[in-house]
LOROSE-985389 format. One line per field, with one value per atom (N, C-alpha, C): residue number from 1; chain; atom name; x, y, z. Coordinates in pm, 1 decimal. Example, Ala and Ser with C-alpha at 12.3 -4.5 7.8 and 13.67 -1.06 7.14 Angstrom:
// residues 2
nr = c(1,1,1,2,2,2)
kette = c(A,A,A,A,A,A)
atom = c(N,CA,C,N,CA,C)
x = c(1319.0,1230.0,1320.0,1285.0,1367.0,1290.0)
y = c(-569.0,-450.0,-330.0,-225.0,-106.0,3.0)
z = c(780.0,780.0,780.0,708.0,714.0,787.0)
***
This chain:
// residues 101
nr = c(1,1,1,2,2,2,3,3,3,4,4,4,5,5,5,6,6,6,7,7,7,8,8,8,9,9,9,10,10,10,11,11,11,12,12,12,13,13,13,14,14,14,15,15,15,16,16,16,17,17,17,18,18,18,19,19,19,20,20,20,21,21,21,22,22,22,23,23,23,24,24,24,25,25,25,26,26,26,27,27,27,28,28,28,29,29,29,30,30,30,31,31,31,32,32,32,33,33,33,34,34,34,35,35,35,36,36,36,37,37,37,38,38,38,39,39,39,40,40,40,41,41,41,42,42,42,43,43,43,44,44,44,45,45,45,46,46,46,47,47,47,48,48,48,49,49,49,50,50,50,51,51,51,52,52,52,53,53,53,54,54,54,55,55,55,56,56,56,57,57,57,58,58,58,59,59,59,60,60,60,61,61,61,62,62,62,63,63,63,64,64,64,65,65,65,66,66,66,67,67,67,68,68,68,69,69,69,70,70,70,71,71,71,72,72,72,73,73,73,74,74,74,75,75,75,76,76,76,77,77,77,78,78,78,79,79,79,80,80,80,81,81,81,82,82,82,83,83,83,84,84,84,85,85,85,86,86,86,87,87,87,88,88,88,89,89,89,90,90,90,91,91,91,92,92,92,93,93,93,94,94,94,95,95,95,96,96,96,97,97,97,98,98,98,99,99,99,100,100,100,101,101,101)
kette = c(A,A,A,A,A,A,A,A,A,A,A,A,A,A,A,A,A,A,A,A,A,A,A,A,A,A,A,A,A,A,A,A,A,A,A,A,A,A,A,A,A,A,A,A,A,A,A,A,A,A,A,A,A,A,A,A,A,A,A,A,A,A,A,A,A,A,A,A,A,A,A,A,A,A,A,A,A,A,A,A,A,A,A,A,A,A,A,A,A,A,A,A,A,A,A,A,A,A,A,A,A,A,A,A,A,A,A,A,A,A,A,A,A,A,A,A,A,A,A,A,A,A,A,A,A,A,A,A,A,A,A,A,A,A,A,A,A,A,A,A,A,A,A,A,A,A,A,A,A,A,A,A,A,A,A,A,A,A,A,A,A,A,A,A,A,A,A,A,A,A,A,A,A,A,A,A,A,A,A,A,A,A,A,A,A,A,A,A,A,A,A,A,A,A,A,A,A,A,A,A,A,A,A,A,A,A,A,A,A,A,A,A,A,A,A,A,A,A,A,A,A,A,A,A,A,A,A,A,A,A,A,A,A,A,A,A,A,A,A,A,A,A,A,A,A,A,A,A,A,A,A,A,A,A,A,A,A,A,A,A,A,A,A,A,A,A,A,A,A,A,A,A,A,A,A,A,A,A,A,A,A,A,A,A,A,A,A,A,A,A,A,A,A,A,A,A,A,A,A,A,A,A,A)
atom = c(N,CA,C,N,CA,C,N,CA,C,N,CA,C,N,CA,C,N,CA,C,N,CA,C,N,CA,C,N,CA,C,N,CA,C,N,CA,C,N,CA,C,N,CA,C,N,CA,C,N,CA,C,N,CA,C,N,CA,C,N,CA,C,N,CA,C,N,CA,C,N,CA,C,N,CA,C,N,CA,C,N,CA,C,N,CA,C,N,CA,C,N,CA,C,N,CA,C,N,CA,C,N,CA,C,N,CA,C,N,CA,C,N,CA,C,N,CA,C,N,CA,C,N,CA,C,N,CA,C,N,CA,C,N,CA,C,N,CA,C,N,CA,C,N,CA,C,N,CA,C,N,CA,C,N,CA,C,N,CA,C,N,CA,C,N,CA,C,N,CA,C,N,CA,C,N,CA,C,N,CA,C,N,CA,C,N,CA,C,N,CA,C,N,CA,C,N,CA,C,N,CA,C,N,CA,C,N,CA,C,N,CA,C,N,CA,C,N,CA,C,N,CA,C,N,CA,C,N,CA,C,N,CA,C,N,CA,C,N,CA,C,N,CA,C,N,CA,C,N,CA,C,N,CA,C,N,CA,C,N,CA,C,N,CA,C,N,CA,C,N,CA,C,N,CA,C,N,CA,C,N,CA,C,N,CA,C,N,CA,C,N,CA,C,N,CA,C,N,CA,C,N,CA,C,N,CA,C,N,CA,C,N,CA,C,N,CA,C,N,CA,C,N,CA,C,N,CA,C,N,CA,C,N,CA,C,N,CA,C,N,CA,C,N,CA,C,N,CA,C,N,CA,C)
x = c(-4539.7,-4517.2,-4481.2,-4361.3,-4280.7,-4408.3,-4414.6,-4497.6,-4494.9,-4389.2,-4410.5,-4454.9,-4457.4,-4483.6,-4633.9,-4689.9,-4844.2,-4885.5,-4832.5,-4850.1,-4865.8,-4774.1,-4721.7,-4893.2,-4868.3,-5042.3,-5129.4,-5142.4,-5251.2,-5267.1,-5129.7,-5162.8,-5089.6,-5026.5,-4992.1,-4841.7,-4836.8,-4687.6,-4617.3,-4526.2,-4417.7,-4340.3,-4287.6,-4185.3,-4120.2,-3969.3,-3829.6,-3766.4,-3741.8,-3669.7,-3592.0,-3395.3,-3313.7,-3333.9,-3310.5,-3286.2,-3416.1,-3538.8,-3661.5,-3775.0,-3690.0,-3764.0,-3787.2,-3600.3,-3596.4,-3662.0,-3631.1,-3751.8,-3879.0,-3933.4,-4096.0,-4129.8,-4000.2,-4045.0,-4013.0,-3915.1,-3893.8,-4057.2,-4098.7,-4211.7,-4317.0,-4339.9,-4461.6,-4475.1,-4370.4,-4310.7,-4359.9,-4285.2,-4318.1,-4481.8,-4560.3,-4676.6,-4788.9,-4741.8,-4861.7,-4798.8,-4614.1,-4569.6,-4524.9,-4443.2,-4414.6,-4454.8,-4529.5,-4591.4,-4557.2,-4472.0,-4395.7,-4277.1,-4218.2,-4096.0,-3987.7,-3845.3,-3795.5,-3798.6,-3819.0,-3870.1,-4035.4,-4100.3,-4215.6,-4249.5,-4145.0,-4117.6,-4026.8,-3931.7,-3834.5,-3963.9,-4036.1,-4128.5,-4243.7,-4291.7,-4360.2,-4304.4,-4173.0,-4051.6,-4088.5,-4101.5,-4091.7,-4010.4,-3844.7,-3765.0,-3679.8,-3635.6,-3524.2,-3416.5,-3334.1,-3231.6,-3100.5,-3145.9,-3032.6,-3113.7,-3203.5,-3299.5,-3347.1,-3374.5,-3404.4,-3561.1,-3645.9,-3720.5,-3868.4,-3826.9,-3934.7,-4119.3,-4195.9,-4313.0,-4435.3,-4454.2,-4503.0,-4634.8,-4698.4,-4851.3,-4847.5,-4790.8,-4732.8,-4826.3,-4787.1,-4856.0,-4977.1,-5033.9,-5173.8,-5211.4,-5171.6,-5222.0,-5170.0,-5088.5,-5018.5,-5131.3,-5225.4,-5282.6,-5228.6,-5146.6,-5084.1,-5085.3,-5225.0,-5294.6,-5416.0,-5516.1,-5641.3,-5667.8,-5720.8,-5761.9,-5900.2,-5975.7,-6055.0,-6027.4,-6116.8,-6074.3,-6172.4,-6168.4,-6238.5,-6348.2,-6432.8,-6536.2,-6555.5,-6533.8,-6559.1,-6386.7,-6282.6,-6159.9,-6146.9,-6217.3,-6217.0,-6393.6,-6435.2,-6543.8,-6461.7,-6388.4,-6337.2,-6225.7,-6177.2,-6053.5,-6087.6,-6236.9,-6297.7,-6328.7,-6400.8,-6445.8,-6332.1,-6265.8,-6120.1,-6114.9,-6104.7,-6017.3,-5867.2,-5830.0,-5680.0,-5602.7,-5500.4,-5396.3,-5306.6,-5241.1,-5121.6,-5149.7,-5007.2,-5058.1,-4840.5,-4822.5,-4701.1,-4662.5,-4605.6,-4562.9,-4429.7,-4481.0,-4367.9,-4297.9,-4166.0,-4142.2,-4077.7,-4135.1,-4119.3,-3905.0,-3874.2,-3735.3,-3649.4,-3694.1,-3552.3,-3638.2,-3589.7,-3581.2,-3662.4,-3692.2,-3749.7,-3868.6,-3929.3,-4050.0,-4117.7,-4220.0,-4275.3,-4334.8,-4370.8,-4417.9,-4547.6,-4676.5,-4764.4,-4843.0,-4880.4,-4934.0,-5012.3,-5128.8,-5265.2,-5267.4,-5178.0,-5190.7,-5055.4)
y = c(-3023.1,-3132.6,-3073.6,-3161.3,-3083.0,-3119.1,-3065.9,-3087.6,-3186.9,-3256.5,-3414.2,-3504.4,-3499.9,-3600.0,-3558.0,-3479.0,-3403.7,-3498.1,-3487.6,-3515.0,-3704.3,-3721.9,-3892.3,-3945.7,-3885.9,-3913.5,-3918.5,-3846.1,-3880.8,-3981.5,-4036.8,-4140.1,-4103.8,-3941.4,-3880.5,-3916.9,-3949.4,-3977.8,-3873.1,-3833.8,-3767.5,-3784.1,-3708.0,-3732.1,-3635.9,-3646.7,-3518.7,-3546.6,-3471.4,-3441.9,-3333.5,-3426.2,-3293.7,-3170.3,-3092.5,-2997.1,-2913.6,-3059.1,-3003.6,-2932.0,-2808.0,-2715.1,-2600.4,-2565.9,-2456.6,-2439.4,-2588.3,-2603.8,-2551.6,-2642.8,-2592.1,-2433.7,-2413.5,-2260.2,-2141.6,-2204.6,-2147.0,-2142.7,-2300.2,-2283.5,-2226.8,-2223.1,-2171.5,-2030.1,-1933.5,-1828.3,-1762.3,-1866.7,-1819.2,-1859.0,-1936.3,-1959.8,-1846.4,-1756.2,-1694.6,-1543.0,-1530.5,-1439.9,-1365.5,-1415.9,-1434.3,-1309.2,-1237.4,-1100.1,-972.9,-999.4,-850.6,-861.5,-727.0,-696.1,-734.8,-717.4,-774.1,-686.6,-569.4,-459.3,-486.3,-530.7,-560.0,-680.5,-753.4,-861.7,-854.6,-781.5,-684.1,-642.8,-569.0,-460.3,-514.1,-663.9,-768.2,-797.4,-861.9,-920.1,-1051.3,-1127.8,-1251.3,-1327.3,-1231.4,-1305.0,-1243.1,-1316.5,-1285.8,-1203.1,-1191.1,-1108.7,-1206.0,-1323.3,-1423.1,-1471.8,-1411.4,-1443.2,-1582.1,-1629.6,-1769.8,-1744.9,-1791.3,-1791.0,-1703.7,-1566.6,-1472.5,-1515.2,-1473.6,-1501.6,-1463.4,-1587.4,-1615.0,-1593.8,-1606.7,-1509.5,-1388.1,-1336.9,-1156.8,-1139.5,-1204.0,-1186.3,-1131.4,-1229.3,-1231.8,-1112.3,-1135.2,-1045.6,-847.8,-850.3,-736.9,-684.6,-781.4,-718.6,-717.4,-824.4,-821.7,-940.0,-1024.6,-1098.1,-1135.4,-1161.4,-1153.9,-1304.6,-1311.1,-1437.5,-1422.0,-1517.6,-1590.2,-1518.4,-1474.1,-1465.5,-1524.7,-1508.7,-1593.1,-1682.0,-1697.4,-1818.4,-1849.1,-1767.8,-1778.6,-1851.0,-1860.4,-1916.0,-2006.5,-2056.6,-2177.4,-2258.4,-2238.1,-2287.6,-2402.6,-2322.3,-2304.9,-2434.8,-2424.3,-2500.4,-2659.1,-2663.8,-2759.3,-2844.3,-2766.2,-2847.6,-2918.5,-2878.5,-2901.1,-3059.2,-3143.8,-3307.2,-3278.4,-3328.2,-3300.2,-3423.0,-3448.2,-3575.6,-3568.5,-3419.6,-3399.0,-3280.0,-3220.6,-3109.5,-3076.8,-2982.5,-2940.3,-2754.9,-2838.2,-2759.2,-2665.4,-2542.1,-2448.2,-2365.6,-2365.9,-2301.1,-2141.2,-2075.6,-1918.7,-1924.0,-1869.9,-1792.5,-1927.4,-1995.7,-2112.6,-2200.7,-2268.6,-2349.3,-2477.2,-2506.0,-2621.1,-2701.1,-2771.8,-2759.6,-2993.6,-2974.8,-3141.2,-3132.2,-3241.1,-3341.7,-3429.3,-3396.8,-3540.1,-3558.1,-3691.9,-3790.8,-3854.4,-3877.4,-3942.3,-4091.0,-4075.8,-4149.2,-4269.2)
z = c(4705.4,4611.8,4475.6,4436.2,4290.3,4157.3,4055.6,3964.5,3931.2,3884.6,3839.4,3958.1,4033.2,4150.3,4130.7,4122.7,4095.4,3985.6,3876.7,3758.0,3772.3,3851.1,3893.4,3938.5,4046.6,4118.2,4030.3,3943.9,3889.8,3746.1,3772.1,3651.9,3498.4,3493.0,3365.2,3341.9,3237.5,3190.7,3130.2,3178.1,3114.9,3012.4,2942.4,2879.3,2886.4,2870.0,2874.0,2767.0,2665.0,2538.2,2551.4,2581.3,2622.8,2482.4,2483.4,2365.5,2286.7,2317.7,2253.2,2294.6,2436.9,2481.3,2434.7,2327.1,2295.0,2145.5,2062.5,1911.7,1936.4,2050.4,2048.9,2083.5,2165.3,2208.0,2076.1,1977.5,1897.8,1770.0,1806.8,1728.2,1751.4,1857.4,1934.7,1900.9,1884.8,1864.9,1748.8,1634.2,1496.9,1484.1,1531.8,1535.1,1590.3,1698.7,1787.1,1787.1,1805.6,1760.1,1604.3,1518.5,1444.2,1374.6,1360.0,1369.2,1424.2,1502.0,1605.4,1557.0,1557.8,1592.7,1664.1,1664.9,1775.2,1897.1,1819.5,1937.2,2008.6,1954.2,1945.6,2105.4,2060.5,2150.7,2270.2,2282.6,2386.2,2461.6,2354.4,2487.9,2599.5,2531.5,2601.9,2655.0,2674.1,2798.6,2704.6,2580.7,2511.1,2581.6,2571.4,2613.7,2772.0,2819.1,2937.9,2916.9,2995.9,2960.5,2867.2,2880.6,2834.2,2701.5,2614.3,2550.4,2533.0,2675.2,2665.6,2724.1,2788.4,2901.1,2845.4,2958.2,2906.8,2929.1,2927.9,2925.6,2813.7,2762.8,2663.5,2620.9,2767.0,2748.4,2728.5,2716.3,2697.8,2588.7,2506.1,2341.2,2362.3,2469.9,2484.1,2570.3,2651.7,2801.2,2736.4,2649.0,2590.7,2500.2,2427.3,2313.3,2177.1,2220.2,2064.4,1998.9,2016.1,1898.5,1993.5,1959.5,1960.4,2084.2,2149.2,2233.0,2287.7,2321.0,2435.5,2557.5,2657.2,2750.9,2871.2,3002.9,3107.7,3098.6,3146.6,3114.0,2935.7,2841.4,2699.8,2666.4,2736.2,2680.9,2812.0,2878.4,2967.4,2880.3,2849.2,2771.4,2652.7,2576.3,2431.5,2524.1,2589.5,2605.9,2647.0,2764.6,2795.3,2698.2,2521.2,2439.1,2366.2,2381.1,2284.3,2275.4,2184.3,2258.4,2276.8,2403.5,2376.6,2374.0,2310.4,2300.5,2371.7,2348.9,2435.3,2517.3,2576.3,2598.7,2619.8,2631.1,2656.8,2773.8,2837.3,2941.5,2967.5,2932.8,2941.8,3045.5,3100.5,3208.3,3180.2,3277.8,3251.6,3277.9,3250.3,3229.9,3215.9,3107.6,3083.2,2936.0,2924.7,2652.6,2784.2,2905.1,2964.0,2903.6,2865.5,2840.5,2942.9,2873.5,2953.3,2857.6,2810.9,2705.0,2752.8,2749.0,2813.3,2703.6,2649.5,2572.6,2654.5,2552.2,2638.3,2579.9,2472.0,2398.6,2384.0)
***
């Protein structure tokens, strides 16, 4: 079963904003990256070979900014309230949009 049909079942609404995969990914970027190099970011794999995509936990999983990790960053995430949440796909500007609200 494709993700949105997942997502369908359980009641969550979507939203698709053509164009506003590659803004957020651009923001997300200057937000958590924004700090590295472009070499810095090459050497994590940030981006793809088409500098679109890439994987974005890198930052994290690389050591190159500070995080939460297993039961202490599933703790931290549980308490959170969340409104939205946004969904990023590895090697493409894709992103999903869900509102609780």
């Amino acid at each position: 079963m494709e993700l949105f049909d997942k997502l369908a079942d359980r009641n969550i609404k979507i939203s698709k904003q053509p164009g506003f995969g590659a803004k957020l990914r651009q923001h997300w970027e200057e937000v958590f990256a924004g700090h590295l190099t472009a070499e810095e970011k090459q050497n994590i794999h940030l981006y793809d070979i088409n500098g679109a995509g890439g994987y974005l936990w890198h930052v994290f999983s690389y050591g190159m900014r500070d995080c939460l990790v297993e039961t202490e960053a599933e703790m931290a995430f549980d308490k959170e309230e969340k409104e939205c949440c946004y969904i990023f796909f590895q090697l493409t500007f894709r992103t999903l949009n869900k509102n609780s609200k």
